[in-house]
N, C-alpha and C positions, 0 to 999 in steps of 0.2 A: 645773245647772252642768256635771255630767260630760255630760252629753247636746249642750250647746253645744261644749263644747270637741271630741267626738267630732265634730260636724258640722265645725267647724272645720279639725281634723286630713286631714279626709276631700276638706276642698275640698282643702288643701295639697297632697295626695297624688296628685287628678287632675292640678291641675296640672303638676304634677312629673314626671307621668306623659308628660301632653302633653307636657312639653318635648323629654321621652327619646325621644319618638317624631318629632318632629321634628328632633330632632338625629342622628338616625340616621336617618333619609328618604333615598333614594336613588332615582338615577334608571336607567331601565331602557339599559344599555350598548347592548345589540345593537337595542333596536327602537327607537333613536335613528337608528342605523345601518340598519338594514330599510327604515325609515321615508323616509331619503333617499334612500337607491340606489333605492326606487320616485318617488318625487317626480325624480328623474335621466334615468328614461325616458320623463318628457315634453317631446318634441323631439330624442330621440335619434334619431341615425342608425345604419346598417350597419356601422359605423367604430365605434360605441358612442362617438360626439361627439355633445355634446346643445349645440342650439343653441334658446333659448329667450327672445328679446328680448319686453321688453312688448309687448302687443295683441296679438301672433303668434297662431297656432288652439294653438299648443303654451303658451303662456302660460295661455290661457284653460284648455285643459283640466287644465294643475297648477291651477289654483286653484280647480280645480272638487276636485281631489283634496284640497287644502287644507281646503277648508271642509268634506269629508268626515270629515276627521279632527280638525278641530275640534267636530263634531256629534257624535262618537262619544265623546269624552270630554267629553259635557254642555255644552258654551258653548250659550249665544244666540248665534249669528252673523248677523249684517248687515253689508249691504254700502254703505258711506257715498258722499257724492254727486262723490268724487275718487275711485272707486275701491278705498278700502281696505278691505282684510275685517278683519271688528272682533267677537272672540268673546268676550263677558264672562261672569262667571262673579257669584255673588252674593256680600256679603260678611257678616259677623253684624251689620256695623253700619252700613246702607245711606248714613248719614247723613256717614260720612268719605267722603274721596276716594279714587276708584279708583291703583290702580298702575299703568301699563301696560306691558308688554313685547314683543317683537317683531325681527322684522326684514323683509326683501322675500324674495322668487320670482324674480323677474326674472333676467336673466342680459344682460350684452354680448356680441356675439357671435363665436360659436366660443367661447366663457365654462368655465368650470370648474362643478363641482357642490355647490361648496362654500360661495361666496360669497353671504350674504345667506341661503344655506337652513339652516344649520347654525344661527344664532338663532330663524328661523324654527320649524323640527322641535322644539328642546330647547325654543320657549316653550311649545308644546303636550304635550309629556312634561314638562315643569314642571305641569302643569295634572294631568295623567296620575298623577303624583305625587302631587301630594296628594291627589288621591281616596281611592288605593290604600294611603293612610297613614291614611284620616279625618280630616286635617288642616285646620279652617276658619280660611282668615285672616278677621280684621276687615275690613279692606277688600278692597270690589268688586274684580276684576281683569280688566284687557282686554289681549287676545293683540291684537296689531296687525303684519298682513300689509303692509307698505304697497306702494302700486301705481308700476309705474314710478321705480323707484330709480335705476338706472342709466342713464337718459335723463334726469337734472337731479333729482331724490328729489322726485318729483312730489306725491305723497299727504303727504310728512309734510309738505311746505311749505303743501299744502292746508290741515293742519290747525292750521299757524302762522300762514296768513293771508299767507304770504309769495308764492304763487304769480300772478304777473300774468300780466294779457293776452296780453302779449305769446310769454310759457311755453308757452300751446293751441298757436301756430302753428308751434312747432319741433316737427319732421320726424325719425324714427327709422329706423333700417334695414327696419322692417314695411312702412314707406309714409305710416303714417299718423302725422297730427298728435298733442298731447298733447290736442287737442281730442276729434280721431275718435277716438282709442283712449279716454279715458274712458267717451266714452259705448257705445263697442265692449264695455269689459268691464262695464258696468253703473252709470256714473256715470249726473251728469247734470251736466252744464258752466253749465248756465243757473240751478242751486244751490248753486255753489262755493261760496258767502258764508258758506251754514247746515253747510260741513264745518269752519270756525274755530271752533278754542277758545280759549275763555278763557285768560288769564295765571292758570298756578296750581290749570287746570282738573283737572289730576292731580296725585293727593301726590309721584309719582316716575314717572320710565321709565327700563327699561333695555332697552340690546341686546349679545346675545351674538355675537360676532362672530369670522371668523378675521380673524389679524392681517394677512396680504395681506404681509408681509416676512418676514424672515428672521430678526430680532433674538433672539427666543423660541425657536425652530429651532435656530440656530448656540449659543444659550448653556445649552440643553437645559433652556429656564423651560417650568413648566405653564400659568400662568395670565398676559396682560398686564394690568395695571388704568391706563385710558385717563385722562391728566390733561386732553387737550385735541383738540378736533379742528380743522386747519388750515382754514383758509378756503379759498374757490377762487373766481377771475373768471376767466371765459373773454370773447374778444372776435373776433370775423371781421375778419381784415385783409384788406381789398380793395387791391389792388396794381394800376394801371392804368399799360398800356404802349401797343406802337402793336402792332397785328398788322401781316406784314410777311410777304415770299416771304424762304425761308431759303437759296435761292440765290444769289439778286440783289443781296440785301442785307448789302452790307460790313460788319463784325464792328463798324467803328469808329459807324457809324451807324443800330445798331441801340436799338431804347427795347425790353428786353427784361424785360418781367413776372416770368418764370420765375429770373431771374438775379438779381431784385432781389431775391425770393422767396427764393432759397439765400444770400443775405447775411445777408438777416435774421434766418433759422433760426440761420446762427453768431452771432449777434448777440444773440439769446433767452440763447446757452448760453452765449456768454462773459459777458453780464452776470448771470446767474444765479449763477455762478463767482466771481466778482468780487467778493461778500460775501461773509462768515460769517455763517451760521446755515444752517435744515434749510430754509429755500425751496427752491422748485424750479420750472420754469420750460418749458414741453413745446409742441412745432409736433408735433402728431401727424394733424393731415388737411390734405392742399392738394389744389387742381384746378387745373390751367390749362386756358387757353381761346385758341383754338376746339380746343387738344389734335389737333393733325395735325401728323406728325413732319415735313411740311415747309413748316411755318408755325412763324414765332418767337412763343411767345406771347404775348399781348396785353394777359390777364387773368390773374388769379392770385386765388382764395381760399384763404387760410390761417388754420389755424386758432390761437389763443393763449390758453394758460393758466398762471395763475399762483397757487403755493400756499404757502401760508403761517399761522401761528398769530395776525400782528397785518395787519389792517388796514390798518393805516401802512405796513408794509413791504410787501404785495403795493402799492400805490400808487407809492413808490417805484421800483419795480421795472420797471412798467409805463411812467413816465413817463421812466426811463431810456431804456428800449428805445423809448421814440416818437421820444425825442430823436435816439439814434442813426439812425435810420428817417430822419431829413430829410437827414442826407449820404449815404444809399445812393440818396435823391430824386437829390440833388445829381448823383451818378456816374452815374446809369443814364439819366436824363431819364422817368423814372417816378412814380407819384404816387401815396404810402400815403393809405387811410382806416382809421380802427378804429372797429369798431362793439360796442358793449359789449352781450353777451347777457344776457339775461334768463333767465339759471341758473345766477344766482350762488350760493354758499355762505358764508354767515359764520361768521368762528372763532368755535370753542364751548371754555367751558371747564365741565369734569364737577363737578359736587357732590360737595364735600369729603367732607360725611358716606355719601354712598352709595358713595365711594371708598374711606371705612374700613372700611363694611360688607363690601365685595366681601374686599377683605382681609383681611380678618378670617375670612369666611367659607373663602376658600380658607387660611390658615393650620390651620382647625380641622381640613381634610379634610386637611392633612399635605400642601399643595400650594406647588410653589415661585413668587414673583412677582416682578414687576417692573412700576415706573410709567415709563410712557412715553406721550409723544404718539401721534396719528394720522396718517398720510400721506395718509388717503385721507376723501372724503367720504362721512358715514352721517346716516341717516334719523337717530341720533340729534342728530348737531346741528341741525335745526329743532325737534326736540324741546325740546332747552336753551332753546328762543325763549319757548315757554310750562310749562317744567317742572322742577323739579332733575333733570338726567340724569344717569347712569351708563354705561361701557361696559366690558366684558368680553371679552378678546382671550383666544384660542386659536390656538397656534402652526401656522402655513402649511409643510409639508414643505419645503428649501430658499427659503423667501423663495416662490412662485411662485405667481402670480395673475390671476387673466382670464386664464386657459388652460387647455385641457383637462386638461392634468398636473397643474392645483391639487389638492393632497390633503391631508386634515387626519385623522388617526388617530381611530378609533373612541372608544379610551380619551380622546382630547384633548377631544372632544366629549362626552363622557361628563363630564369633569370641569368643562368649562364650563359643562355644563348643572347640574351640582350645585352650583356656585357660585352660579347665576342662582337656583337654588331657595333654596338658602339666603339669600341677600341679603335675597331676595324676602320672606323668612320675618323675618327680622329688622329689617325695615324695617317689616314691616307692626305690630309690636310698639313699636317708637320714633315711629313718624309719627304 
C-alpha cells in the first residue's frame, strides 16, 4: 500500500513538475530578432530596402533560408503541391490531430520586414522552445510557411480548397502567373486537388501577426486577440471611351475614359463614407490607354476593392457603387464593365475558445490586451474555412505597414511569440 501511494505521489510530482516548466518556457528575445533581420537580407538592396515579392530569386532564396531553420530545430519539412513549406514535429499521441501555426515570407513591394515574417520566425522559435524546455505536446505540430500571401493568400486557399482556375492566371509584379510561380518554387499546379484539407483536418491554427495599424501603438496594448477577419472582393473595372486627338477635340465632345475614371474613384469614397461601420472601400491601381499625353484616353482599367466583416455589406456596397457608375455612363458617353476577380477573401470569425486561450495566456505573462477586428487579409482566414482559428496581433510602430519603415519592437515580438507558445501549450491540453 505505501509503495503504491509512493508511486502515486511521484507521478503527481512529475507532473507538477512538467507544468512549472511549461509555465515558465520562454522564448528566446534576441534570436527571434537575429533570426529576422537575416531573413530581411533576402532582397535587400544598397538602401537596406528589401523588396521580396513571391517567385522573385529573392523569395526563393528566404525560403531556402526558412526551411534551413526549420531543419535545424528538428521538423520534417516538406514542401506541399501549392507551394507551402510544411515542418511537422511529432506528437506523444499520433492518433489526435495536429495544431498548426504559421504565417508567410512573402512581401509586397517595396514591403517592410515585418509583415507576415514575424509569425513566421516566432512559429519556428516556438518549436525552438520546446525543445530547449523538453516539452512534448500530445499533438503533432505543423509550422506552415504559406506561399504567396500577398498576391491573393495563395497557399492557405490551396489548402481550403478555395483556390480556382481562374487564381494561376493572375500576374504579380515578378511577371509570373500564380501558375509559373508555384511551379517556380516547387509546387505542382496539375496537383492542387491532393493540397485540400479536410474540414476539421487540424485540432486548431493560429497566426502571430503584426497588427498592420495603429490601434495597439497609440494605446500602448502588448497583445491584440483578433475576433474577426474582414472579407475582401476585388473587381477590374473596365471603362470604355473613344480615343481621340487632345487638340482637335472640343472639351464638350469628348467620351473621356480617364475622367469617368476620376468620378468614380470619388464615388468609391463618398459611398464608402456614407455608412456607419469599419468597411472600407480603395481604387489603388489604374492604367489608361493608349497613355500618350496627347491622346484623350480611350480605356481605363481600374482597380476595386472592398472590405468588410459581413458579406452582405461588402455586396451592398458594390451594387451602390455600380449603380452610381450608370450616371457617370450617362455624363461622360462612356461604358463601365466590372469584372469580379478570383481573389476573393471571406469574413472569418476566430474561435471563442482559442480567443480565451490566447488571453488568458498573455494575462499570465503580465501582458496587457485588447479584442478587436482585422483590417487586413490573413492566411488565417482560409484557415477558419477548415479549422477553429486563432490570431494574435503585435503592435506596428505608429500604425505603418507595407513600407519599409514597418517596425515592430524586439520585445513586442518576443512577447507575441510567448503568447503563441503558450496558447499552443494550452490547447494542446484542452483539445
Amino acid at each position: 500500500m505505501i509503495r503504491k501511494v509512493t508511486i502515486s505521489i511521484l507521478i503527481l510530482l512529475t507532473f507538477a513538475l512538467a507544468r512549472l516548466d511549461a509555465q515558465s518556457a520562454r522564448v528566446n528575445q534576441n534570436r527571434i530578432e537575429a533570426n529576422l533581420l537575416k531573413l530581411a537580407t533576402y532582397g535587400q538592396d544598397e538602401n537596406g530596402v528589401t523588396n521580396r515579392v513571391a517567385f522573385s530569386d529573392a523569395d526563393i532564396e528566404a525560403r531556402n533560408y526558412i526551411i534551413s531553420l526549420m531543419k535545424q530545430v528538428g521538423l520534417e519539412v516538406s514542401i506541399d503541391f501549392a507551394g507551402n513549406i510544411i515542418g511537422r514535429q511529432a506528437g506523444t499521441l499520433q492518433k489526435l490531430k495536429p495544431i498548426g501555426f504559421g504565417s508567410h515570407i512573402d512581401m509586397v513591394p517595396n514591403g517592410g520586414n515585418y509583415d507576415g515574417c514575424v509569425g513566421s520566425i516566432a512559429a519556428i522559435e516556438v518549436i525552438q522552445t520546446l525543445q530547449e524546455n523538453n516539452l512534448k505536446t500530445r499533438h503533432p505540430l505543423e509550422v506552415i510557411i504559406f506561399s504567396n500571401e500577398e498576391g491573393g493568400v495563395m497557399g492557405s486557399r490551396a489548402i481550403a480548397g478555395e483556390l480556382g482556375e481562374n487564381a494561376l492566371k493572375v500576374r504579380n509584379n515578378t511577371g509570373f502567373s500564380m501558375g509559373e510561380g508555384i511551379m517556380r518554387i516547387g509546387g505542382d499546379t496539375t496537383r492542387l486537388d491532393e493540397v485540400k484539407r479536410d474540414r476539421e483536418s487540424l485540432a486548431a491554427f493560429l497566426e502571430l501577426h503584426i497588427e498592420q495599424g495603429a490601434v495597439l501603438d497609440e494605446a500602448d496594448l502588448d497583445i491584440g486577440i483578433v475576433d474577426g477577419i474582414v472579407g475582401l472582393n476585388w473587381w477590374d473595372v473596365v471603362i470604355t471611351g473613344f480615343a481621340n486627338h487632345a487638340g482637335t477635340t472640343p472639351m464638350n465632345r469628348r467620351q473621356d475614359a480617364l475622367l469617368a475614371g476620376a468620378q468614380f474613384i470619388q464615388v468609391v469614397n463618398e459611398v464608402a463614407n456614407q455608412y456607419e461601420g469599419n468597411h472600407v472601400g480603395t481604387v489603388g491601381r489604374i492604367k489608361a490607354l493608349p497613355g500618350a499625353p496627347n491622346v484623350i484616353p480611350g480605356k481605363v482599367v481600374l482597380s476595386l476593392e472592398i472590405r468588410d466583416l459581413s458579406t452582405d455589406k461588402i455586396q451592398m456596397l458594390y451594387e451602390e457603387m455600380k449603380k452610381r457608375a450608370i450616371k457617370i455612363e450617362e455624363n461622360t458617353g462612356t461604358s463601365f464593365e466590372f469584372i469580379a476577380l478570383d481573389t476573393t477573401g471571406k469574413p472569418a470569425l476566430m474561435d471563442n475558445l482559442i480567443k480565451e486561450e490566447i488571453a488568458n495566456a498573455a494575462r499570465a505573462l503580465k501582458l496587457s490586451i485588447k479584442n478587436m477586428p482585422s483590417g487586413a487579409g490573413h492566411d488565417a482566414q482560409d484557415m477558419a474555412l477548415i479549422a477553429p482559428a486563432g490570431m494574435i496581433f503585435v503592435p506596428s510602430a505608429g500604425g505603418i505597414s507595407h513600407s519599409p519603415k514597418e517596425y515592430t519592437s524586439a520585445k513586442d515580438m518576443a512577447n507575441g511569440a510567448n503568447v503563441l507558445l503558450h496558447s499552443i501549450l494550452a490547447l494542446d491540453n484542452k483539445l
